[in-house]
C-alpha positions as CSV (number, residue, x, y, z in Angstrom):
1,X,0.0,-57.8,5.4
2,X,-1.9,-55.2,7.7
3,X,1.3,-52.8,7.0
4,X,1.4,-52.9,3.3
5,X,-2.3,-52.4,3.6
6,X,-1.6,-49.2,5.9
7,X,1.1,-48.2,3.7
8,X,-1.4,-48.6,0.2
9,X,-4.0,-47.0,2.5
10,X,-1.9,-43.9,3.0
11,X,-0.6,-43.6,-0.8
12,X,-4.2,-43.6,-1.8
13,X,-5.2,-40.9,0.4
14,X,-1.8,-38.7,-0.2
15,X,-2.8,-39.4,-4.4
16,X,-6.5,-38.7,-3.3
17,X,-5.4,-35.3,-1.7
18,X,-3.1,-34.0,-4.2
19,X,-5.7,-34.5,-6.9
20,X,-8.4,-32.5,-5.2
21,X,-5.8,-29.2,-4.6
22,X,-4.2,-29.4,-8.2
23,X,-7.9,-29.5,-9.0
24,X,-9.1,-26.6,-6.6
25,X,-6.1,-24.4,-7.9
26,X,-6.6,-25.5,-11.4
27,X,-10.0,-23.9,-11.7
28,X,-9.2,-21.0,-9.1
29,X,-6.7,-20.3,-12.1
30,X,-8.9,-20.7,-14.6
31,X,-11.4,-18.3,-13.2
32,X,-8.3,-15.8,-13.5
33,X,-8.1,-16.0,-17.4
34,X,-11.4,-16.9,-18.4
35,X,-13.6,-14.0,-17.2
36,X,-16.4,-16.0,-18.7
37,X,-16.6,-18.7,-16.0
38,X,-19.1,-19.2,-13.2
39,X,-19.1,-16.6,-10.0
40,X,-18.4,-18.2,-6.9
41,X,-21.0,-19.0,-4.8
42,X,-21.3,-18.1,-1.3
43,X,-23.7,-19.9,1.3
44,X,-24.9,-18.1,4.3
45,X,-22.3,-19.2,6.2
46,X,-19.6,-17.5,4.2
47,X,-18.2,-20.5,2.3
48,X,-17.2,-19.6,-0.9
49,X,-17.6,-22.3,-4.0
50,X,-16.3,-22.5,-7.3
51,X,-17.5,-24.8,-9.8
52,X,-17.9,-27.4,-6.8
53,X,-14.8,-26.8,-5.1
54,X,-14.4,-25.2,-1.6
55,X,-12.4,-22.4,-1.6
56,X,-12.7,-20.6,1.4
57,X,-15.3,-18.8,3.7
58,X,-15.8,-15.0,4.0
59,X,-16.7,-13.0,7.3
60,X,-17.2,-9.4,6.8
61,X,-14.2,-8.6,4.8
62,X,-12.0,-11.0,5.5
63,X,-11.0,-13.8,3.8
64,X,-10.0,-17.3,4.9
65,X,-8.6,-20.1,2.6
66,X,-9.8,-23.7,3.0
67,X,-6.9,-25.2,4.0
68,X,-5.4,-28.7,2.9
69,X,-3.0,-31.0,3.1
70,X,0.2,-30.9,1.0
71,X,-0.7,-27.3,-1.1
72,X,2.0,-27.1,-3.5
73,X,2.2,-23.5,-3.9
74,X,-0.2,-21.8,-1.2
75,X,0.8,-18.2,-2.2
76,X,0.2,-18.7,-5.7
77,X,-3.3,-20.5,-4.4
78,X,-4.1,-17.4,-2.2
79,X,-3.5,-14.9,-4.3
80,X,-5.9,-16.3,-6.9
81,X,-8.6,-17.0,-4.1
82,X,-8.3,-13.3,-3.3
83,X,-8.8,-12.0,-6.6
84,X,-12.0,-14.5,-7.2
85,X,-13.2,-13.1,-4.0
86,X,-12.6,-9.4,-4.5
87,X,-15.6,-8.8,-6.4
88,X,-17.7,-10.1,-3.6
89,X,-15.7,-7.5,-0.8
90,X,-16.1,-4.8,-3.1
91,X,-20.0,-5.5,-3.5
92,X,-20.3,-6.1,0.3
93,X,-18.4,-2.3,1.0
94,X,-21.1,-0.7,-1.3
95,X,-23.9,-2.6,0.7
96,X,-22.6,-1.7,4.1
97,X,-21.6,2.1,3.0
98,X,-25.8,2.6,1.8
99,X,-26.6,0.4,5.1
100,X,-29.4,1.8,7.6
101,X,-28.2,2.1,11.1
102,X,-30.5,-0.8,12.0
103,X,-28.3,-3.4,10.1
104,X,-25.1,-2.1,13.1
105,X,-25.3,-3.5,16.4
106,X,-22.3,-2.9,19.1
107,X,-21.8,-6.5,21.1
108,X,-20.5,-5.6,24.7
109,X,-17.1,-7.1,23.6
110,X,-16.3,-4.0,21.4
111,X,-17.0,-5.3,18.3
112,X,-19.5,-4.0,15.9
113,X,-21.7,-6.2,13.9
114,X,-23.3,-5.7,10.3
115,X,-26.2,-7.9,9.5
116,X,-24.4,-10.5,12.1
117,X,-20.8,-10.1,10.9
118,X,-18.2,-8.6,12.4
119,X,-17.0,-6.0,10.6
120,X,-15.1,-3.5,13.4
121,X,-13.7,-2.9,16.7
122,X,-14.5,-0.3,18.6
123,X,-11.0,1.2,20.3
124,X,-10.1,4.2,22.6
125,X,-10.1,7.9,20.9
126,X,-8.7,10.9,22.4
127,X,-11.1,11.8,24.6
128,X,-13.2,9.1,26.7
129,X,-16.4,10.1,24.4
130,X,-14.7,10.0,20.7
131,X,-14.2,6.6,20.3
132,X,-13.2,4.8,16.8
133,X,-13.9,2.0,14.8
134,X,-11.2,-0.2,13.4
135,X,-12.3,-2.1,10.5
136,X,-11.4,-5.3,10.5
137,X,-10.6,-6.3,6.7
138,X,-8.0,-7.7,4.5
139,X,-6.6,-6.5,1.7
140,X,-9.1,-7.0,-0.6
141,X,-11.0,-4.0,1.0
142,X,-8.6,-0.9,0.4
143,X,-8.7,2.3,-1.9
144,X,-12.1,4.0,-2.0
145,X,-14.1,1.2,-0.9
146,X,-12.3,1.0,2.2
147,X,-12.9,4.8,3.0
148,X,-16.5,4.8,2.5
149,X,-17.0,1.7,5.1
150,X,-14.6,3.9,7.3
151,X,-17.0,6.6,6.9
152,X,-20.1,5.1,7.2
153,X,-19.2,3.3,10.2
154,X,-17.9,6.6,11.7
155,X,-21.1,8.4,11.0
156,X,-23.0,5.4,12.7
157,X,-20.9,6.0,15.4
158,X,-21.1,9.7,16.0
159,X,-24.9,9.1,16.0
160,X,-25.2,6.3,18.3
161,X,-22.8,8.7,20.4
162,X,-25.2,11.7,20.0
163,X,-28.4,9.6,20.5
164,X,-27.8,7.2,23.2
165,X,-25.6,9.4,25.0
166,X,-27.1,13.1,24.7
167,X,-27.5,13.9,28.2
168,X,-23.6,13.2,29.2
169,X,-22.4,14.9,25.9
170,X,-24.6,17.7,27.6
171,X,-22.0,17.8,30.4
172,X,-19.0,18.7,28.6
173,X,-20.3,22.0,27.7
174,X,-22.6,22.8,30.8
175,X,-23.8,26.2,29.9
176,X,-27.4,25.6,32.1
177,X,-25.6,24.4,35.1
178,X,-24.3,26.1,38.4
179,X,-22.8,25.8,41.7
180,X,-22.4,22.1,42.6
181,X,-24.1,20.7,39.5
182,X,-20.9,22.4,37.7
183,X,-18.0,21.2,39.6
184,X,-19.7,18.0,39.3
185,X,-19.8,18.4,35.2
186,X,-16.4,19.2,35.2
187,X,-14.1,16.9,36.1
188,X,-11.2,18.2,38.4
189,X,-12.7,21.2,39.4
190,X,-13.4,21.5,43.4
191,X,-16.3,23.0,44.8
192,X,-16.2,24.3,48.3
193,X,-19.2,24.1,51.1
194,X,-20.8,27.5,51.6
């Protein structure tokens, strides 16, 4: 008896299941050809809702499905999810490219934070004071949108570069210094005792 209840037990659950994803990509669908639907909602945790159902959560510009058992077609499921979420990327690109440089904050980890999201990681330029940003998106982010959070980051880069770090930008063009203080600016140059 306690196996045919098991066994009922798991049908019900499997049934249970596979109605809530046919119903998840049923309206995520629906959103797709009826432009006249409800937006998706998005809780300040990232998790994106659609008439009820979980979807996914955003962070920064990247997306992440909610994940389930026994998805019949997940790339069929995704690529809907990303187009109902594109709106929402696009909207969060035009926030962060009119951002003040308050809203960016550089974790010791590398990774740079807009109003608590990671957004980018900061990675080794040419020189050791040029430093970039990566941004860390998907590919709902690309085009235009993409290369005007490029640039805004880079420009809150150069001026946390110029600002925090004036006097040792000031040493790779020493033009007040001499003697020691020189040799010392320059890296690979010897001076010699008088």
């Amino acid at each position: 008896t306690r196996d045919i209840e098991d066994r009922l037990s798991d049908a019900l659950h499997e049934r249970l299941t596979q109605r809530f994803v046919d119903r998840r990509t049923s309206v995520l669908m629906r959103h797709l050809r009826d432009r006249s639907m409800a937006t998706p909602e998005i809780n300040d945790r990232g998790e994106i809702s659609l008439e009820g159902h979980h979807i996914g959560s955003i962070q920064g510009f990247r997306f992440t499905l909610a994940r389930s058992d026994g998805e019949t077609d997940a790339k069929a499921l995704a690529s809907a999810a990303a187009q109902v979420v594109a709106p929402e990327i696009a909207k969060r690109a035009d926030r962060l490219a009119g951002a003040p440089n308050e809203e960016f904050v550089l974790s010791t980890d590398g990774q740079l934070r807009w109003r608590g999201e990671v957004v980018a990681n900061l990675a080794e330029g040419e020189q050791l004071l040029t430093p970039r940003l990566i941004v860390l998106a998907d590919d709902s982010l690309s085009g235009p949108e993409l290369e005007r959070v490029q640039d805004r980051l880079n420009l809150w880069l150069r001026h946390t570069i110029n600002t925090q770090l004036e006097s040792i930008m000031q040493l790779a063009e020493p033009t007040d210094l001499d003697g020691p203080a020189r040799g010392i600016a320059y890296p690979g140059v010897r001076t010699t005792a008088p």
